[in-house]
N, C-alpha and C positions, 0 to 999 in steps of 0.2 A: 524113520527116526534116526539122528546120528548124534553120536557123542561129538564135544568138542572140549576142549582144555584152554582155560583162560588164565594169563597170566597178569596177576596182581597187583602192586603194590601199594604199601598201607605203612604211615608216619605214622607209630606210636610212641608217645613219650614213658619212658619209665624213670620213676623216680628212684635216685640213690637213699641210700641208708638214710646218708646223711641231710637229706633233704628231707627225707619225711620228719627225721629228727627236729628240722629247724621248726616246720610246718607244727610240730605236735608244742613245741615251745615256745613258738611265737603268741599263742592261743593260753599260754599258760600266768595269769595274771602275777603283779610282782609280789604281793602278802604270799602267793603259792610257792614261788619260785625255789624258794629257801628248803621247803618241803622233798622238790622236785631233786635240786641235788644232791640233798642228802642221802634220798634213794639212788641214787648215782654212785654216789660215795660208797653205800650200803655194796651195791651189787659187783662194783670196781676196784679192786684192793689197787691198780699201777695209779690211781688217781686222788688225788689227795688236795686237803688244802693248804696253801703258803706258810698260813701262821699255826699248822701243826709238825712238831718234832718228830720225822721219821729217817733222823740220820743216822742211826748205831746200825752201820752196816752187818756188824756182828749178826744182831736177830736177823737180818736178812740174809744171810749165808743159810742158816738154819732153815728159815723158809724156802731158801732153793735146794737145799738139801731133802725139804719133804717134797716140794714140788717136779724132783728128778724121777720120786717116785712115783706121786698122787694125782699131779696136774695133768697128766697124760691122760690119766682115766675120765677125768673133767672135760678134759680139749675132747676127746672122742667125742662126747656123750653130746657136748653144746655145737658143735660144729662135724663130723662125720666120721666114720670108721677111715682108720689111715690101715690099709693091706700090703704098702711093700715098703721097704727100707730106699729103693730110688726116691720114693717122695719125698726124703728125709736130707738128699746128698746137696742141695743147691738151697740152702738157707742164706738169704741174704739181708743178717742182719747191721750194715755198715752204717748207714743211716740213724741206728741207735744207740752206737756205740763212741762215735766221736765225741772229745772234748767238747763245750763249748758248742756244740750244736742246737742252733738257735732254734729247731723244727721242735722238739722237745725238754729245752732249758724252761724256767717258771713261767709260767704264764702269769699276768703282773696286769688284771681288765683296767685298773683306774686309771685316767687320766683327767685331765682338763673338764670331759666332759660329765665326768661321773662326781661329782661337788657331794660337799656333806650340807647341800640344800636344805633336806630332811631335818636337821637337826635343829638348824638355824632359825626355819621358817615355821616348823608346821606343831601342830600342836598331837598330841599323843592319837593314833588312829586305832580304832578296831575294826575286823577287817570284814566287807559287806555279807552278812548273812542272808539264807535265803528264805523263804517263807515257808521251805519245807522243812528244813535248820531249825526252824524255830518252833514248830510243829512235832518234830521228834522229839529235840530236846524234852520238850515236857511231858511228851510222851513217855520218857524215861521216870520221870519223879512221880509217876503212878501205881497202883500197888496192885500188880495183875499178873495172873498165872502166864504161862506161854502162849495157852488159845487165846486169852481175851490180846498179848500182848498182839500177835500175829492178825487176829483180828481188826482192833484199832488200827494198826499199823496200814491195813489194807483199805481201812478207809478214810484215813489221812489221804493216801497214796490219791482218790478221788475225787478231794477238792480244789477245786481251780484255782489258780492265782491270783481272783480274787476274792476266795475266801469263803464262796460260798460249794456248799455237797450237792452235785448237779443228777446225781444216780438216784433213781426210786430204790425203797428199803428192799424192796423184794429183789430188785437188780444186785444190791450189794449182797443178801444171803447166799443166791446163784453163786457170784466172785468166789466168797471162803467159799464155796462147796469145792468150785473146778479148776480153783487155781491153789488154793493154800490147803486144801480137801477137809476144811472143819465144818459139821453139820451145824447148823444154828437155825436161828428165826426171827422171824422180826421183830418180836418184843424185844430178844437179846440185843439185835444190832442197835434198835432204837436206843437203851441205854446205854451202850458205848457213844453212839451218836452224842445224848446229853452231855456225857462226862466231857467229850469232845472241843464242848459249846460251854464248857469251863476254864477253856482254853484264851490266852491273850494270843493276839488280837481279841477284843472284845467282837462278839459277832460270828465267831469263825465257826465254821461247821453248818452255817443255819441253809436252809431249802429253800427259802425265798428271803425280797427284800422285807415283807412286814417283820418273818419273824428273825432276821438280822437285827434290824431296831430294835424290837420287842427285847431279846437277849440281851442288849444293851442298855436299854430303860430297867430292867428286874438286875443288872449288876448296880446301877445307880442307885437303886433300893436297895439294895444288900445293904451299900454303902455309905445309908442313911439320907440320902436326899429327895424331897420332895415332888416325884413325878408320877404320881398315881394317875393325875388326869392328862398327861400325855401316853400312857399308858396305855385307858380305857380310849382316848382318841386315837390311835394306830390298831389297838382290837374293833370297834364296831365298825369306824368312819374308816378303817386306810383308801379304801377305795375315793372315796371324797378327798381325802388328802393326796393321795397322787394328781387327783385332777384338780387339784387349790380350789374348791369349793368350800372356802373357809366357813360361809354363812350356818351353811348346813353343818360341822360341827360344831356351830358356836352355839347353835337351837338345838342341837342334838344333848348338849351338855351341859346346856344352860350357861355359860360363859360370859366375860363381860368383855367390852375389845380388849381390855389391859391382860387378861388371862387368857385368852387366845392367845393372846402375841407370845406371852411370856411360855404357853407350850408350843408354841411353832418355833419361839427359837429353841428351846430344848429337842424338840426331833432334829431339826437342822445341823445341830450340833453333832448329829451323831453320825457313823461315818458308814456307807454306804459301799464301800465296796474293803473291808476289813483287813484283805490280805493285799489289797495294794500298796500300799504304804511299805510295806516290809519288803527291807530290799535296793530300794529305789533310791536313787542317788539324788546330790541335792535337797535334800529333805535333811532340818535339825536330826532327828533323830536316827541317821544312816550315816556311815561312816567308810572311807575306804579309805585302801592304801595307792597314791597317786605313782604315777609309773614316771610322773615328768613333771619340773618345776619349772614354770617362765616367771624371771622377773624383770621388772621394769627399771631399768636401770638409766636414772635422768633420758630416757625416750630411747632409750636402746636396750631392744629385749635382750635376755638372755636366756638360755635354755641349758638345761641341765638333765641328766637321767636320775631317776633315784640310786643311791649306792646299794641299795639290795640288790640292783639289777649286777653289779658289777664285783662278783665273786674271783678273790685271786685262785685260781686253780693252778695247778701242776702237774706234769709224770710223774708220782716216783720216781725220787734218785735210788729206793731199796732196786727196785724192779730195772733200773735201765743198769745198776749196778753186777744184776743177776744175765744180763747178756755180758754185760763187760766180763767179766768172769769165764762165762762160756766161749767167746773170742779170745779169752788169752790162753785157755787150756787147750791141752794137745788131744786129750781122748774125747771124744764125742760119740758115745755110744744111743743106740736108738733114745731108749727113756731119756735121756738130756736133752736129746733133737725134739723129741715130742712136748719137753717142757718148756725148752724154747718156743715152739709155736704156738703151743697154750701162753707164754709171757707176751709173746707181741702179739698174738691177738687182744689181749688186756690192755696193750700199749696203744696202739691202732684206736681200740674202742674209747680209750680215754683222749684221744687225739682228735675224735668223732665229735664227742661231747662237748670239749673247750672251744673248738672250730664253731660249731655250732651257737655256743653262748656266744660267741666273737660277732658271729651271722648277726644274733638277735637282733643283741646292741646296736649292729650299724643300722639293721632296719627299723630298730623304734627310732633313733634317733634321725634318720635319713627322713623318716614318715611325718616326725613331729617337725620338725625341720621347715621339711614343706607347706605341710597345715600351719604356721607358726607365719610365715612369709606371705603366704596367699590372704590368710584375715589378719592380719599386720595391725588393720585398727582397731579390730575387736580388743585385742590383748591388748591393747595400750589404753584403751579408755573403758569398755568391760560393757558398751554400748550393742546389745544384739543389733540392733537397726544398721548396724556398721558391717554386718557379717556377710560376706558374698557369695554369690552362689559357688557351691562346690560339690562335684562328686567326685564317686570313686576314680575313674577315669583321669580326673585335672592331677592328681595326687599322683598315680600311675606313670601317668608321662613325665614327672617332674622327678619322679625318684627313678626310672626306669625297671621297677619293680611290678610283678603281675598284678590284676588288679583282683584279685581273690586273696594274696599275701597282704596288701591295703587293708582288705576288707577284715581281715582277723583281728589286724592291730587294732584299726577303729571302733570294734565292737568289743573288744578285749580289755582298751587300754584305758587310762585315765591321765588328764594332767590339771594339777595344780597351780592356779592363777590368785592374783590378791582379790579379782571378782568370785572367787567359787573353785568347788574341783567339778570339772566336767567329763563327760565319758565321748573320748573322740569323735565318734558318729554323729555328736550335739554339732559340729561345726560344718554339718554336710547336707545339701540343700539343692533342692531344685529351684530355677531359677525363672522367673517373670517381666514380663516387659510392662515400662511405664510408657503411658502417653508422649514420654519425648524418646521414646527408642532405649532407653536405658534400661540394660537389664539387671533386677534386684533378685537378691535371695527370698524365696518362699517365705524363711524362716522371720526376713523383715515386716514383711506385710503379716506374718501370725501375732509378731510380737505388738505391730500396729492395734490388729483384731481384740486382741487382748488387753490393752490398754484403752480402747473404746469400751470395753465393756465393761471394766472393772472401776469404768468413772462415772456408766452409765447409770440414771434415775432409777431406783430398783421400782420403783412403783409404777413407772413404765417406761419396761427395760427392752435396747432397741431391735428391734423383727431384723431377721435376714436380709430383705431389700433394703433396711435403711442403713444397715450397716455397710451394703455395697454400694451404695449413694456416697456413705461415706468417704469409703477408700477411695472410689472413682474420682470425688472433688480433690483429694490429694493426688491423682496424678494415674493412681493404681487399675490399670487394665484388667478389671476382675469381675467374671457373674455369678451369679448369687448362688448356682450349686458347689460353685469353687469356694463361695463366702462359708458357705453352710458345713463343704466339707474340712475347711480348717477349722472352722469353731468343734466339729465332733475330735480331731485331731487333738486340740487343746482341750478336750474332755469337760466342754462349755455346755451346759444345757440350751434346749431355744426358750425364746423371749418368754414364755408363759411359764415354766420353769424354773426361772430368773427373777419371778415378781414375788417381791415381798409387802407385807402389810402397811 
């Protein structure tokens, strides 16, 4: 047996500060962003913003006068024990101390690109909530001790996004035992479950789809309207009605076709997946704050950031003042040295930060840019069928940016057009060949898919094959698993389904 010694080498990238920085901000939506720097602000005394007054250098003498003493013990504690006075002799802070040094004068984000779009265009936003938002909130306006609160709480925490509680009750009394340690039982959790299932979304909380409906038909009745015998046809018949054997509840209940019809479209009506809807962009009742304005300007786009994105920030002039001071004095004893490197490290960290916002900016707008250029005709006529294939990749090459830093913004961001606000990722598409070699976006032929259907005879609404007959006579190189799997994609039921009375 013999030993041997092998020698290595291995390219590991490590990321700077200030890159994870970017990385954590670029991911940080624009309604947030406001939030984000004021924690900034919060934890940063050298960093400030333009249109706040912190010129009386006066207080600021004072706070270098406690910081000769205090900030030292600070600087230790966040960054390391300093043990000799040599570490103290080679401070070089010139860099923050010149006139008119552009490295650290205002930083001043607006320009050209940063428009007061927002104000001009859009109409009052509130900013998207999510379905678990909506879910605690009322959770809050309940009148319950701490066990039932932490309870409830725990099994909110278990329903799916869409809206349905997918855990058997005995599974959730397990949960409080081993995770939040309160003993309970089923009957108890059952009626938290109820109060749960008093909850808007109408629906929410329920264990299957009958009683999803069901809790939706008995709030309708709260509410005074007429649906007993939709009612009693979702408790005996659901089964029949999933599988549109209309006849057999119509005998079952005695019915006449007019009252049939009149309770099938009353279940119809009712929404089938409760917590979907919450959230979701494009829908009347969801709202967001857009990160980008394009408008159409007699047939030349324009593009704009939103001005939340574009925060004036600054050094402190207090803080760059408190080195000017320590540069012009003759004594420098250790505590002054130690609170000078507690000051520029504050300065540094604030130089981190505005670097960073600077980063963002160029890359939402480098990103939107792109995307904006590439479906050129989308945005000018608001036509999906005009959208071209694009991935992350096309976007990547075009801005010279990785394609994981793409991918945050896309899924992150949003912009606002006279057609709609869309969530960037809606512009990104795999791409299909036509019968003449031309390659189309995915996203065309769905929008195709879906315009066949939503024209199609509901009384006989068209089968999978006939809709790849379809595409195929226009041109579209497409077989019918591929048919099938963009209608599940467009959350399209199949043809039996789809047929009404």
């Amino acid at each position: 047996m013999s030993l041997s010694q092998n020698l290595q080498q291995k390219l590991l990238q490590k990321l700077s500060p200030q890159q994870i920085q970017l990385m954590k901000l670029l991911q940080v939506p624009t309604a947030n962003l406001e939030e984000r720097i004021k924690e900034e602000l919060e934890e940063n005394p050298a960093l400030e913003v333009t249109d706040e007054a912190h010129d009386d250098y006066e207080d600021n003498k004072d706070e270098f006068a406690e910081a000769s003493t205090d900030s030292s013990e600070e600087y230790e504690s966040e960054e390391s024990e300093l043990s000799s006075d040599d570490q103290y002799e080679n401070i070089d802070i010139s860099d923050y101390v010149h006139e008119g040094d552009d490295d650290i004068a205002d930083y001043k984000l607006r320009d050209e690109n940063y428009g007061e779009q927002e104000e001009k265009t859009t109409m009052p936003y509130k900013v998207e909530t999510s379905f678990y938002e909506v879910l605690e909130a009322q959770l809050g306006m309940l009148k319950l001790d701490d066990r039932e609160f932490k309870s409830t709480e725990q099994i909110i925490g278990s329903i799916d996004e869409d809206g349905y509680l997918r855990r058997e009750t005995s599974a959730i009394v397990d949960d409080l035992a081993f995770r939040q340690n309160i003993e309970t039982n089923e009957e108890e959790v059952e009626g938290l479950i109820k109060r749960i299932q008093q909850f808007d979304p109408p629906g929410v909380g329920a264990r299957t789809l009958q009683e999803c409906l069901l809790i939706q038909l008995l709030r309708h009745r709260e509410e005074g309207k007429e649906v007993d015998v939709a009612i009693q046809a979702l408790t005996k018949y659901f089964d029949e009605f999933t599988k549109k054997h209309y006849e057999k509840i119509q005998r079952g209940l005695n019915l006449s076709d007019d009252e049939l019809k009149e309770v099938m479209i009353q279940i119809t009506k009712l929404n089938p997946k409760p917590g979907g809807n919450v959230g979701e962009v494009n829908k009347a009742e969801s709202y967001i704050v857009p990160d980008f304005f394009i408008l159409n300007n007699g047939g030349k786009l324009e593009l704009t950031l939103n001005s939340k994105n574009a925060p004036e920030l600054r050094i402190s002039e207090g803080y760059r003042d408190m080195l000017r001071d320590y540069d012009r004095g003759s004594k420098k004893d250790r505590r002054q040295k130690e609170a000078v490197l507690f000051i520029k490290q504050k300065i540094d960290a604030a130089k981190w930060f505005i670097d960073a916002i600077k980063q963002r900016q160029h890359t939402l707008l480098s990103t939107m840019t792109a995307i904006m250029n590439h479906q050129h005709e989308f945005f000018l006529t608001g036509d999906e069928t005009q959208l071209r294939p694009m991935i992350l990749k096309d976007i990547a090459e075009k801005t010279g940016l990785d394609i994981s830093t793409v991918s945050r913004v896309a899924n992150s961001k949003f912009v606002q057009t006279e057609f709609g606000t869309y969530r960037l990722k809606f512009f990104f598409s795999e791409s299909l060949t036509t019968d003449t070699g031309e390659e189309v976006s995915t996203r065309e032929v769905k929008k195709i898919l879906s315009d066949l259907i939503e024209n199609e005879n509901k009384k006989k609404p068209l089968s999978d094959e006939r809709l790849t007959e379809l595409l195929q006579e226009r041109g579209y190189n497409i077989a019918r698993r591929t048919v099938a799997k963009y209608r599940e994609q467009l959350n399209i039921p199949v043809a039996r389904l789809r047929k009404e009375l």
